[in-house]
PLY file of the C-alpha trace (Angstrom):
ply
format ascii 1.0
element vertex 392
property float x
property float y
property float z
element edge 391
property int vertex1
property int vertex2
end_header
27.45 -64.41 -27.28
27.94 -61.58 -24.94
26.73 -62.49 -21.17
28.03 -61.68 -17.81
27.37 -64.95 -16.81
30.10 -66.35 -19.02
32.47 -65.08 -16.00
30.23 -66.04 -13.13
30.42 -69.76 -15.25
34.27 -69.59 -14.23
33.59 -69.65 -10.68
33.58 -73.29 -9.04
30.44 -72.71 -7.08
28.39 -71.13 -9.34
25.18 -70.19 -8.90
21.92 -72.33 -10.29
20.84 -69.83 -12.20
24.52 -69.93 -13.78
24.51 -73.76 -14.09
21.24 -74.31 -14.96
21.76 -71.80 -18.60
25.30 -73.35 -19.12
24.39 -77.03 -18.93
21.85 -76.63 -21.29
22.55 -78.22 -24.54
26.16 -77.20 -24.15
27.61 -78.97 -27.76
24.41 -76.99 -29.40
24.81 -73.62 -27.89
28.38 -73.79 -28.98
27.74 -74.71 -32.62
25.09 -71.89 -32.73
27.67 -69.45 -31.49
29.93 -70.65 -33.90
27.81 -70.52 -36.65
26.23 -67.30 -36.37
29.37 -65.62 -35.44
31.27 -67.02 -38.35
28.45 -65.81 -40.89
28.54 -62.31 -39.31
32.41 -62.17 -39.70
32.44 -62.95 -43.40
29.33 -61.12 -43.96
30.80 -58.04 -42.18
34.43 -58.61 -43.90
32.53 -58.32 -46.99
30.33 -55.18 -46.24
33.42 -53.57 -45.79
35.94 -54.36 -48.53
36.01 -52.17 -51.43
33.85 -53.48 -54.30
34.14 -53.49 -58.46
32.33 -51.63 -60.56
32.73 -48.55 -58.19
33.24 -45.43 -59.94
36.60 -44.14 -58.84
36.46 -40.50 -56.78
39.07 -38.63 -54.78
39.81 -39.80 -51.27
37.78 -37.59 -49.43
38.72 -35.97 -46.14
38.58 -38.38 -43.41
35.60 -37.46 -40.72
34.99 -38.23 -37.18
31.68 -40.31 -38.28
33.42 -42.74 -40.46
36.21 -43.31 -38.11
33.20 -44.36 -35.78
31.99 -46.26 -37.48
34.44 -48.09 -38.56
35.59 -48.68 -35.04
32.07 -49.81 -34.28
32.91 -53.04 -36.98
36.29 -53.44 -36.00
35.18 -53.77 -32.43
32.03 -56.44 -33.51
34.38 -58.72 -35.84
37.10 -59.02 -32.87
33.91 -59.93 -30.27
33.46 -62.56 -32.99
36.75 -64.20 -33.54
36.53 -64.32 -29.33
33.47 -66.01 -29.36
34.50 -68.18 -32.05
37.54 -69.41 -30.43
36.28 -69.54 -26.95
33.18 -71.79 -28.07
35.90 -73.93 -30.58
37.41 -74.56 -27.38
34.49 -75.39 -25.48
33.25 -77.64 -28.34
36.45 -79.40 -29.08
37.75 -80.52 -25.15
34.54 -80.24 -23.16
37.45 -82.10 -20.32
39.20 -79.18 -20.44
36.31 -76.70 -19.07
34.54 -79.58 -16.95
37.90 -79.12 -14.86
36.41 -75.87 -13.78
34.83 -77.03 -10.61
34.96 -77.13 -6.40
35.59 -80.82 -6.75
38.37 -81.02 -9.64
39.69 -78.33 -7.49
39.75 -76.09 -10.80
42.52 -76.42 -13.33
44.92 -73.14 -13.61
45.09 -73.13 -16.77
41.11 -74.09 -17.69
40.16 -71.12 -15.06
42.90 -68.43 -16.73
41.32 -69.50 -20.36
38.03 -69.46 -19.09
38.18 -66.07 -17.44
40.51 -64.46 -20.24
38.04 -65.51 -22.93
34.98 -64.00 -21.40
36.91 -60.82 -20.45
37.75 -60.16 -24.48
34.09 -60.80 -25.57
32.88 -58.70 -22.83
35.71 -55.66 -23.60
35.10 -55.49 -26.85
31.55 -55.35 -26.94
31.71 -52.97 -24.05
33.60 -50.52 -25.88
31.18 -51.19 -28.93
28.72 -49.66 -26.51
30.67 -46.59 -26.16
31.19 -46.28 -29.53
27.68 -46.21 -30.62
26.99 -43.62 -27.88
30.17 -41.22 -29.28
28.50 -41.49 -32.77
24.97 -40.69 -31.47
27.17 -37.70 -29.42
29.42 -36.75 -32.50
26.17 -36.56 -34.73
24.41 -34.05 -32.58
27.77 -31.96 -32.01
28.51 -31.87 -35.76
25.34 -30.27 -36.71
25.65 -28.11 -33.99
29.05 -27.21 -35.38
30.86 -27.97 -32.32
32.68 -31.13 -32.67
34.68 -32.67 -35.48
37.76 -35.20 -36.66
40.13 -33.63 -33.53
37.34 -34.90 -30.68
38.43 -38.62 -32.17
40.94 -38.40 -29.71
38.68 -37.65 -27.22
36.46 -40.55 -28.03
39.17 -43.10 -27.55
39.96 -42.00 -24.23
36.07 -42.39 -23.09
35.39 -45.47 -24.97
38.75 -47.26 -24.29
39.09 -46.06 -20.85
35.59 -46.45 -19.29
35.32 -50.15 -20.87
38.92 -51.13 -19.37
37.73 -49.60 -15.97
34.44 -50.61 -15.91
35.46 -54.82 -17.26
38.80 -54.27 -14.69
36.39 -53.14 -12.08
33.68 -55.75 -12.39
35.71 -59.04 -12.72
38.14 -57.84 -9.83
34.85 -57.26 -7.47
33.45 -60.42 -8.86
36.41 -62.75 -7.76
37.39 -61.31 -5.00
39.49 -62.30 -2.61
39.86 -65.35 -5.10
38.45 -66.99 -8.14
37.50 -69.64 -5.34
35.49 -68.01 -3.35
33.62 -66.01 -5.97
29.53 -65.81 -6.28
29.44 -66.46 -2.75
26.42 -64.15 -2.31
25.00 -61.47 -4.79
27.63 -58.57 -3.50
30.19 -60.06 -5.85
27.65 -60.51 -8.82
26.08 -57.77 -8.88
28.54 -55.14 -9.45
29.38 -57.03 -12.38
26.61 -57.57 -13.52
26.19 -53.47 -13.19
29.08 -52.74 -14.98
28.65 -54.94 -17.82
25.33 -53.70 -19.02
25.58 -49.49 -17.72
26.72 -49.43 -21.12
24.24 -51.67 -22.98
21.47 -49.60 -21.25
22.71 -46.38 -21.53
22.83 -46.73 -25.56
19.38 -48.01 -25.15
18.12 -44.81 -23.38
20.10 -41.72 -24.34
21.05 -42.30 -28.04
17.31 -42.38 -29.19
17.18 -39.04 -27.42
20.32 -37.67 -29.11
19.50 -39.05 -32.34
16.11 -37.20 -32.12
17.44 -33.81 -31.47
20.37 -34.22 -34.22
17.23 -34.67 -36.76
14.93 -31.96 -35.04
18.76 -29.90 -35.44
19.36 -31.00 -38.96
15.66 -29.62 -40.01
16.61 -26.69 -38.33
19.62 -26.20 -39.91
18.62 -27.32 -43.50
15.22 -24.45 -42.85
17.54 -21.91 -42.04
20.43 -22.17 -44.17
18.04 -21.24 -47.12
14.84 -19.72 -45.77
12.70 -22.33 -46.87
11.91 -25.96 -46.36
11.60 -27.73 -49.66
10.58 -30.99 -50.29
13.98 -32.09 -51.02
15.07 -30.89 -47.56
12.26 -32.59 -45.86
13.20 -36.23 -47.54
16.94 -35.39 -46.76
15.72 -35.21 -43.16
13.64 -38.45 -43.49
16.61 -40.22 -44.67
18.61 -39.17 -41.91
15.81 -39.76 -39.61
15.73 -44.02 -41.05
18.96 -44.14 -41.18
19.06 -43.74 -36.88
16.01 -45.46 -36.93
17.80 -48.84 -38.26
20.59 -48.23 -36.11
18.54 -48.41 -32.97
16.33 -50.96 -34.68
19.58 -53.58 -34.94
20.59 -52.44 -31.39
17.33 -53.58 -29.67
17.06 -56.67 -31.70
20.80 -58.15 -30.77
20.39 -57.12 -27.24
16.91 -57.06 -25.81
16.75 -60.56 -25.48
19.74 -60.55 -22.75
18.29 -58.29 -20.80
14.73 -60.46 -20.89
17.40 -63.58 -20.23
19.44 -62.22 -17.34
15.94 -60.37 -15.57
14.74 -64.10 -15.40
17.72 -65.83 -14.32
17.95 -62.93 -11.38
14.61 -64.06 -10.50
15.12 -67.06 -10.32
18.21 -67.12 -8.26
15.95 -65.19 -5.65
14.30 -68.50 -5.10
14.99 -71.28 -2.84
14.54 -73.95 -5.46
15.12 -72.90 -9.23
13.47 -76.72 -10.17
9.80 -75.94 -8.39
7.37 -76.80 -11.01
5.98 -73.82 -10.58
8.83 -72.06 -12.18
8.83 -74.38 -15.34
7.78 -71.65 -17.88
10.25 -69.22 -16.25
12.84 -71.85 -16.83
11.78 -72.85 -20.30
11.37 -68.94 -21.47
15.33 -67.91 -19.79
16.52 -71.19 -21.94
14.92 -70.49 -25.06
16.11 -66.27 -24.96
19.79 -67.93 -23.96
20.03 -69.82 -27.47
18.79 -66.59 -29.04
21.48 -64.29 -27.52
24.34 -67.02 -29.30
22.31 -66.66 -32.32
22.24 -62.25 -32.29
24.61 -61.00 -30.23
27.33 -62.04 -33.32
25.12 -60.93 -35.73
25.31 -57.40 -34.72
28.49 -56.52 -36.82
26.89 -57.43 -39.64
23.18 -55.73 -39.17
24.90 -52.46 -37.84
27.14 -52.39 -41.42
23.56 -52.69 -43.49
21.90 -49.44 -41.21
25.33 -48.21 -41.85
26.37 -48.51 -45.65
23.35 -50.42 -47.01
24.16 -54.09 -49.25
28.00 -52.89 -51.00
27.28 -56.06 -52.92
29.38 -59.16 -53.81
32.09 -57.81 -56.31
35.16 -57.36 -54.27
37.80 -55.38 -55.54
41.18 -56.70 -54.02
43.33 -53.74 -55.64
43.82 -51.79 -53.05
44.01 -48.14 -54.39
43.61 -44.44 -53.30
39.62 -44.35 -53.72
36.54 -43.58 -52.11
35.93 -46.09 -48.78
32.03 -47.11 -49.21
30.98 -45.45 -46.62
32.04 -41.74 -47.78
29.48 -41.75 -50.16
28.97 -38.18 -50.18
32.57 -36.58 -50.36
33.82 -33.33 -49.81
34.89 -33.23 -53.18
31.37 -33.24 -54.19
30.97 -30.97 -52.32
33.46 -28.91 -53.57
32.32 -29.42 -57.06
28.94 -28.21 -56.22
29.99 -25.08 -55.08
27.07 -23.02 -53.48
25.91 -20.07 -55.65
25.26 -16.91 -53.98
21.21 -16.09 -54.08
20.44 -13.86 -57.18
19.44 -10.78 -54.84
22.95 -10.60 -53.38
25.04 -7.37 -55.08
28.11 -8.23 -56.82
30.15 -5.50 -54.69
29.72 -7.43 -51.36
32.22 -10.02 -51.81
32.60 -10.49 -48.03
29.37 -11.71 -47.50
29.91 -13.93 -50.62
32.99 -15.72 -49.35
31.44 -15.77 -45.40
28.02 -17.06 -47.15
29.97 -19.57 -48.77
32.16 -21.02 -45.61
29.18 -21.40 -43.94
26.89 -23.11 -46.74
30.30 -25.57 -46.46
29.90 -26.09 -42.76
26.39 -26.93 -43.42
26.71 -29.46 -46.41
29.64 -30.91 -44.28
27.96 -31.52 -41.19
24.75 -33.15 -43.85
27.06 -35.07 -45.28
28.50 -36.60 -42.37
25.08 -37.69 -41.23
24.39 -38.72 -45.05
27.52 -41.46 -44.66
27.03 -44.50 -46.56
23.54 -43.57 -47.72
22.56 -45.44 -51.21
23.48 -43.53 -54.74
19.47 -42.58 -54.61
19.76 -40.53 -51.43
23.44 -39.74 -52.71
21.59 -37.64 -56.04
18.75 -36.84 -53.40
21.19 -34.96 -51.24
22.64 -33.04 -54.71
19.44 -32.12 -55.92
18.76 -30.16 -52.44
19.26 -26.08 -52.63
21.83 -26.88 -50.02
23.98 -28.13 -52.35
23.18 -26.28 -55.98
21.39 -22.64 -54.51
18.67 -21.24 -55.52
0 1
1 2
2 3
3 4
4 5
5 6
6 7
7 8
8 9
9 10
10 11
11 12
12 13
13 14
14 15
15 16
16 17
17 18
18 19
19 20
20 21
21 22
22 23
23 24
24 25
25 26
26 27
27 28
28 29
29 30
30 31
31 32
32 33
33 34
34 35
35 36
36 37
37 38
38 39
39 40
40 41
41 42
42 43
43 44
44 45
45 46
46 47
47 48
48 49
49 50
50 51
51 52
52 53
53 54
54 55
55 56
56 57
57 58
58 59
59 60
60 61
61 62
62 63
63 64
64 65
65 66
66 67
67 68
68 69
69 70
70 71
71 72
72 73
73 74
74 75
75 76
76 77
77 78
78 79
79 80
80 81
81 82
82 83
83 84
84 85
85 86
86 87
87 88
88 89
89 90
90 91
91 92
92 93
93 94
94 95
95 96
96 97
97 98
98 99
99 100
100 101
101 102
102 103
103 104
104 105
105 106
106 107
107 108
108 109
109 110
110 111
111 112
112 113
113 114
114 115
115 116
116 117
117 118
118 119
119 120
120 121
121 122
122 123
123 124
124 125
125 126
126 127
127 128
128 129
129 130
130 131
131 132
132 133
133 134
134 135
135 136
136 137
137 138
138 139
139 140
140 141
141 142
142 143
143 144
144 145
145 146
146 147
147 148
148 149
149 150
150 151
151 152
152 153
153 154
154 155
155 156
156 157
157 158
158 159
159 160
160 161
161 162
162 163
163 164
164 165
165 166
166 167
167 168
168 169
169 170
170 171
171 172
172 173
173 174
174 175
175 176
176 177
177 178
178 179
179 180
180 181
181 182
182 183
183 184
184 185
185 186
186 187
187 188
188 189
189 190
190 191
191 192
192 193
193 194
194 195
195 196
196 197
197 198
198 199
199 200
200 201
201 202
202 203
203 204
204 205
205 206
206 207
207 208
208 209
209 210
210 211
211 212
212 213
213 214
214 215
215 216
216 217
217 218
218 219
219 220
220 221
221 222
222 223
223 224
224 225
225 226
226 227
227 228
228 229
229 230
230 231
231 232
232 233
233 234
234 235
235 236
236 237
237 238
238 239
239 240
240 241
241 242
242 243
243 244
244 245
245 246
246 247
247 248
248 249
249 250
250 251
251 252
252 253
253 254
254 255
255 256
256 257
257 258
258 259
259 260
260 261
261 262
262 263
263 264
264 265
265 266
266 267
267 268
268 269
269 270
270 271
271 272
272 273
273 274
274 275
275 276
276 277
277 278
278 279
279 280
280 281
281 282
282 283
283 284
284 285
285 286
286 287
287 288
288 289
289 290
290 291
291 292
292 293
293 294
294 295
295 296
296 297
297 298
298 299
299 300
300 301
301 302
302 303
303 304
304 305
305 306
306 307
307 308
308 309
309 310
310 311
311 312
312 313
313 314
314 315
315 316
316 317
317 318
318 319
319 320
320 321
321 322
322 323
323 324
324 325
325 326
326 327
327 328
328 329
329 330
330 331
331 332
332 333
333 334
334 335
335 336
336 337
337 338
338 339
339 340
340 341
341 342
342 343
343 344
344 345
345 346
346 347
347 348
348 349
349 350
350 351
351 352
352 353
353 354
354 355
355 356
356 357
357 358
358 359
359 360
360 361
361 362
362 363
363 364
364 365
365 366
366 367
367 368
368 369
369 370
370 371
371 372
372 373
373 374
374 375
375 376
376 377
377 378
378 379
379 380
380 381
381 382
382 383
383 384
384 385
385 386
386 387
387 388
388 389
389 390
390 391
C-alpha cells in the first residue's frame, strides 16, 4: 500500500511508531499486498480492454474527461506493479531489507531499493491525487463551457509537476543531511508526512464541493437550454449526480483508513513509551487499519474503473480496431446523428438563429456527454430520450 512511513522504514533509526507497524506480521502484510494488488491489476486490465459483442461505432472525438480518466488507471495499475515488486522483494530476501539498520550499518544497495521503491508507489499515487482533482476541475469547467481537450496540457503540468515537487521535496527534507541521520526528531517527518497526504486531503475536501456545483450547473444548464425541466432531465442529473457519488464513495473507502492509521501512530510517537498497557487498544486498532490499507489502497484502480465505466464484462476482444473505447459511451457521433430540431415556433426565414441555436444545443449535449462517460446502455438511451438530444 501507499504510506509515508514506507520511507521513514528506510531510515536506520526509525521511529517506534515506524517499527512497531513494520514488524508486524511482516511475511503476511506482504502476501496481502501482493494479493490484493495483483487482483486489482488484472481486474483493472480487464475493465479496460475492449470487449466482444460490442456494437461497432465511429471513434468518437477524443475529450479531456476520458483522457482523465484514463490517466487516473494508468497511474493506479503502475502504483500496483510497485507495490507488487517492492513487497516480492520484501517477501522473497527478508536479509536483504533486515540490512537496513544502525547496526548492519545499512547496505547501499538495500537503502537505494528501499527508498526508490517507496518513492514510485508514493509518485504515482500522488499524481493519482491530482488527477482526480483535474477531473472534478475539468467537469465543472466543461459545463461551464470554459475548458476542454487543449487544458490536457495544462493538467499534466499541475499533476506531473506538483507530485515530482512535492515527493522531491518531502524525501529530500526527510533525509537530510543523510539517510543516516534521518527521523532524528519530527522536523524531518513531518514535512513529509505534509506533502504526501496535501494531496490525499485536498481530493477529500474540494472535489465533493466541485462535483456539487458541476450537478447544481448541469441542472442549470439542462433547465435552460429548453425552458423546462422534464423528468428525463431530472434523472439525467441523478445519474450524473451517482456517478460522483461512487467516485468519492471508492475514494474514502481506499483511503480513510490511512489517515485513521497514521493519526494513531502520530499519537503514539508523542508518548514516552509506545508499549504502556494503557495504549494496548491504540496499538491493536493502528495494526489492524495497517493490514487494511495493503488490502485497499491497490484496490483502488479497480473500484474507481466500476464508478467509472460500470462491469465491461468478461468477453475480451483482442482485435484491436478503430472502435468506440468503453468509456465513450455517448459519442459525438450520436450526437451528431441526433441532430437538435429547431422548436416548432421558430420562423423558417431566421436561419441565423437556427444554425447559432444549433451550435449551442451541441455545446450543451457535449459538455452532458462528457459527464455521461462510461454510463451503462440504460442511461446511454436515457440520455437520447432527453429533449436535449431529440427537441421538442
Amino acid at each position: 500500500m501507499a504510506s509515508p512511513r514506507l520511507e521513514t522504514y528506510c531510515c536506520p533509526n526509525r521511529d517506534a511508531a515506524t517499527q512497531l507497524v513494520m514488524n508486524f506480521q511482516p511475511e503476511v502484510f506482504c502476501g496481502v499486498c501482493i494479493g490484493s494488488a495483483s487482483v486489482s491489476l488484472l481486474l483493472t486490465i480487464l475493465q479496460l480492454l475492449p470487449k466482444k459483442g460490442q456494437s461497432p461505432r465511429k471513434m468518437p472525438k477524443a475529450s479531456s474527461s476520458s483522457t482523465i480518466l484514463l490517466l487516473i488507471s494508468i497511474c493506479d495499475i503502475l502504483g500496483g506493479l510497485g507495490m507488487i515488486f517492492r513487497s516480492s522483494v520484501w517477501l522473497g530476501f527478508p536479509g536483504f531489507i533486515a540490512n537496513i539498520s544502525v547496526e548492519n550499518r545499512t547496505d547501499m544497495w538495500s537503502s537505494a531499493f528501499c527508498v526508490g521503491s517507496a518513492m514510485w508507489i508514493q509518485l504515482l499515487y500522488s499524481t493519482g491525487f491530482w488527477w482526480l482533482f483535474c477531473y472534478a476541475v475539468d467537469s465543472y469547467l466543461v459545463v461551464r463551457r470554459s475548458a476542454g481537450l487543449s487544458t490536457i496540457v495544462l493538467y499534466h503540468m499541475m499533476t506531473w509537476g506538483l507530485a515530482v515537487m512535492l515527493c522531491v521535496e518531502g524525501i529530500a527534507l526527510l533525509y537530510y543531511p543523510s539517510l543516516s541521520s534521518c527521523e532524528n526528531g519530527l522536523e524531518h517527518a513531518v514535512p513529509h508526512y505534509i506533502t504526501t497526504y496535501a494531496p490525499l486531503l485536498l481530493v477529500m475536501m474540494v472535489n465533493p464541493i466541485l462535483f456539487r456545483r458541476t450537478v447544481s450547473a448541469v441542472a442549470s444548464l439542462l433547465k435552460g437550454r429548453q425552458g423546462i425541466y422534464t423528468e428525463n432531465e431530472r434523472r439525467l442529473g441523478t445519474e450524473i449526480q451517482i456517478r460522483f457519488f461512487k467516485i468519492m464513495l471508492v475514494f474514502v473507502i481506499c483511503w480513510s483508513s490511512n489517515i485513521i492509521n497514521e493519526s494513531l501512530l502520530f499519537y503514539l510517537e508523542m508518548q514516552p513509551d509506545i508499549n504502556e498497557m494503557p495504549l494496548k487498544n491504540i496499538r491493536s486498532v493502528a495494526l489492524i487499519t495497517w493490514i487494511i490499507m495493503g488490502v485497499l489502497n491497490p484496490m483502488q484502480g479497480f473500484l474507481f474503473t466500476l464508478a467509472f465505466y460500470g462491469w465491461t464484462g468478461w468477453r475480451v476482444d483482442l482485435k484491436w480496431q478503430k472502435r468506440e473505447i468503453p468509456w465513450e459511451s455517448m459519442s459525438s457521433s450520436t450526437v451528431g446523428e441526433n441532430a437538435y430540431p429547431s422548436p416548432v415556433n421558430y420562423q423558417s426565414n431566421t436561419h441565423d438563429s437556427k444554425k447559432i441555436s444549433t451550435i449551442d444545443s451541441q455545446q450543451t449535449g457535449d459538455a452532458i456527454s462528457m459527464l455521461s462517460e462510461g454510463n451503462t446502455s440504460g442511461e446511454d438511451r436515457l440520455t437520447r430520450s432527453s429533449p436535449i438530444y431529440q427537441g421538442w
